[in-house]
Structure formats: C-alpha cells, structure tokens
N, C-alpha and C positions, 0 to 999 in steps of 0.2 A: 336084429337090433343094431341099429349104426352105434358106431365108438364115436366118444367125445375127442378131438383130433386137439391133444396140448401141444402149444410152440412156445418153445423156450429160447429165449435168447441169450445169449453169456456178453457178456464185458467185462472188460478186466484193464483198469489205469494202469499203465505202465509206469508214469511219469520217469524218476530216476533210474528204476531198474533195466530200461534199455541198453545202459551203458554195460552193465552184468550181462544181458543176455548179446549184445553184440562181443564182445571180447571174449564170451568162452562157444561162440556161434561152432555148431558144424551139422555134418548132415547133408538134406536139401532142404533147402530155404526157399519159398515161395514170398517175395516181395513183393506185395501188391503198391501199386501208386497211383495219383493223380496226376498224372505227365510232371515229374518233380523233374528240376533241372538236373543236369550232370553234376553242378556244382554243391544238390546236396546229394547225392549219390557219392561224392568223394568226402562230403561230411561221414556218411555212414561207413564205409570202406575204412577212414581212418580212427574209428571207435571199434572196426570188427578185425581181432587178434590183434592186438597192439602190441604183440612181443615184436621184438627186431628180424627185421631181413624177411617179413613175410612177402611171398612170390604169388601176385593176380596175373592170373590169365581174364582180359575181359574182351569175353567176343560181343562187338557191337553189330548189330541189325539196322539201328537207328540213326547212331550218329558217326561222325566221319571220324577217324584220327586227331586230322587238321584240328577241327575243333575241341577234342577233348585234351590236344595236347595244348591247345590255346588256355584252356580253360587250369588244366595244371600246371602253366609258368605263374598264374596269378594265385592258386588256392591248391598248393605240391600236397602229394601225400607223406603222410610220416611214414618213417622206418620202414616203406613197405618198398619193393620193385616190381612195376606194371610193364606187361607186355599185354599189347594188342593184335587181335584179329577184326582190321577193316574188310567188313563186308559190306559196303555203305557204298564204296567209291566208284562199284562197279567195275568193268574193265580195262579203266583208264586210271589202272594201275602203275603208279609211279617208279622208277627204281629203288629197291630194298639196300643196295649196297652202303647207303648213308643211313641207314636206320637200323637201330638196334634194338627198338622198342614197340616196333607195328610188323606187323605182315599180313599180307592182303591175301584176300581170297573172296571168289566169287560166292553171291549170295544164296543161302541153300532154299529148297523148295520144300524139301519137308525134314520134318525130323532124324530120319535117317540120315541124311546129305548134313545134319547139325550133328549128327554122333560122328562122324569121320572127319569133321572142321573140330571138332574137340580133341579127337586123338591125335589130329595132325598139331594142334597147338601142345599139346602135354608134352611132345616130342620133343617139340622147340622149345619150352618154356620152364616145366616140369616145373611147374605149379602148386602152391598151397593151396589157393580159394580159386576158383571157378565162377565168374559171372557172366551172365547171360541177359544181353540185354536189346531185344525183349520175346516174351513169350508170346507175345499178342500178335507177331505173324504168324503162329501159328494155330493158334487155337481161341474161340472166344468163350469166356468161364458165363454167358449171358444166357446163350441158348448153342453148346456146342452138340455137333453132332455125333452119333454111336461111332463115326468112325475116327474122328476127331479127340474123342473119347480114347477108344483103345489104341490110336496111336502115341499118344498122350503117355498113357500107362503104362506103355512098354516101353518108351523114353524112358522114363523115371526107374524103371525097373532095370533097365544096361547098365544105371548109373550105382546101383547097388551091387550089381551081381559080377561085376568086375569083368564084363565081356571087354571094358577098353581099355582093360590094364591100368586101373589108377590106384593112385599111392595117394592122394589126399584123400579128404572125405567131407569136404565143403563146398557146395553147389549152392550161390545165391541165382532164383531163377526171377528175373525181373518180371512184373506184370503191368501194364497202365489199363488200370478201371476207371478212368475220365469219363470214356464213352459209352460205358454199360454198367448196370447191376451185377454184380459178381451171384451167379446163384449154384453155382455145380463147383466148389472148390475141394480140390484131391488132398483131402482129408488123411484118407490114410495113406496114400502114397509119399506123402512128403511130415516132414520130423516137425517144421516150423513154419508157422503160415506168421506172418508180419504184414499192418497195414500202415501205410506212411503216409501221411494226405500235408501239404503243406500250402497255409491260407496265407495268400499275399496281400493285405490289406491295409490301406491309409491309415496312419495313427488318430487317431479319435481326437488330440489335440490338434492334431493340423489343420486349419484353413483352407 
C-alpha cells in the first residue's frame, strides 16, 4: 500500500527579534544570502555581540580587503576589532608590514586548506566570531554531491570537536543562494540556519 507522503513547511516572522537572536549569536551559523552587499553584512556583524572589544576574524574568498576596508572608512563597525584574511588578491600580495588589520594568503581548494587558513588566522588574531565568507566555493546546497557532502560534514565537525584548538564558539558560515534553490541544508550539523534576502527596489512614490 503506498504512504500518503505529507510536506510540511515551517515559517516563522522574525521581524524584531533578530536583534535578540544576533547579539546572544553562537555556535555555527549558516547565513544564507542573496549576494547582499558587504555593507549589510557589517549591518549584521554590528547587531551580532554588541558587548565591547569583540575580536572578527573574517576570511574573505569573495572580496578584496581594498574594498572592504573602503567600505568601512564610510559604514565602521562599532565596539568591535576586525582582522582580515585576503584570499581574494591572489599572489600579488602586497607588503603586510603597514597593515595591522589584513593578512594575505593564497586561496584554498578545499576544505581542508580552509581549516589550516583558520588555525593560521586564530593565531594571529585570537578571535571571538569567525566568518566565512563564502561557502559557495565550496559546496552547492542545490544539487551537492556524496562527496561534497561528507566533506562538508567533517568541516563542521573539526569545528566542534576542537581538532583546531579554538577558544570561541562562533562560526557565521556565509552562503549566497542567488543562483540556486537551496534544498540539502546541514540541518543538524549546524546550531543556526538564518535567511537574509535584501530587495532593492524603486520607491512606489517615485516617478
């Protein structure tokens, strides 16, 4: 006898309560996005732990230093101290000796080469929150494959079980679902799935 196959979908308005769930954030976080700008990703960064002197480590995949430190002389973060890892720039690594606030390193190819670019920032940085931005070189949540999969999972699992020596316990892991349906999301591997979609659109009054 075939089973009747029920799909249930959940929703749930956050509206103001994001402000509560980003300031008491920990864990791993899976951020999913619509390719949002830098400049609201330091919208959220400055809503997540608002107590003072909190220390980002943010390894970018995406975008350059150059530009995010463009992007914070106009829109700073509060109370917080960011350090970077440009893996953006390629080889045409500039000198670190004027910088106190980036360091470069070559882009990884897998997972693995991203757990040792974490340990090597923890060292230098020794970090509250952990961001990663983005996931989407390495895996796609549309149609990933078994191996993509269990690499994936074991990612998430170093980051619990303290194979890389860490003292925080806040991992926001970026994702941009522009280009695909999200339909395999590591549910139970990670504490906090968040969706952020931000609609840029003409004012209805305007001409």
């Amino acid at each position: 006898m075939d089973e009747d196959v029920i799909t249930i979908n959940y929703w749930k308005e956050i509206h103001n309560e994001i402000s509560d769930i980003l300031k008491n954030l920990s864990g791993i976080v899976l951020l999913t996005h619509n390719s949002i700008e830098f400049t609201e990703i330091v919208d959220i960064l400055n809503k997540t732990k608002p107590e003072p002197l909190t220390n980002i480590l943010y390894i970018s995949l995406v975008r350059s230093y150059d530009y995010m430190r463009l992007v914070l002389n106009k829109k700073p973060l509060i109370e917080k101290k960011i350090v970077f890892i440009d893996c953006v720039s390629g080889y045409a690594f500039p000198p670190e000796d004027d910088i106190d606030d980036c360091l470069y390193h070559k882009p990884p190819f897998n997972l693995e080469e991203m757990k040792k670019i974490i340990k090597f920032g923890i060292e230098k940085a020794s970090p509250d929150i952990i961001v990663i931005d983005s996931l989407t070189q390495f895996i796609n949540f549309s149609h990933p494959t078994e191996g993509e999969l269990g690499d994936f999972y074991k990612f998430l699992k170093s980051l619990k079980d303290d194979t890389l020596n860490i003292i925080q316990n806040t991992f926001i892991l970026l994702y941009d679902s522009k280009m695909s349906m999200m339909q395999n999301l590591p549910k139970i591997s990670t504490d906090l799935i968040l969706k952020v979609e931000v609609s840029k659109e003409e004012p209805r009054w305007k001409d």
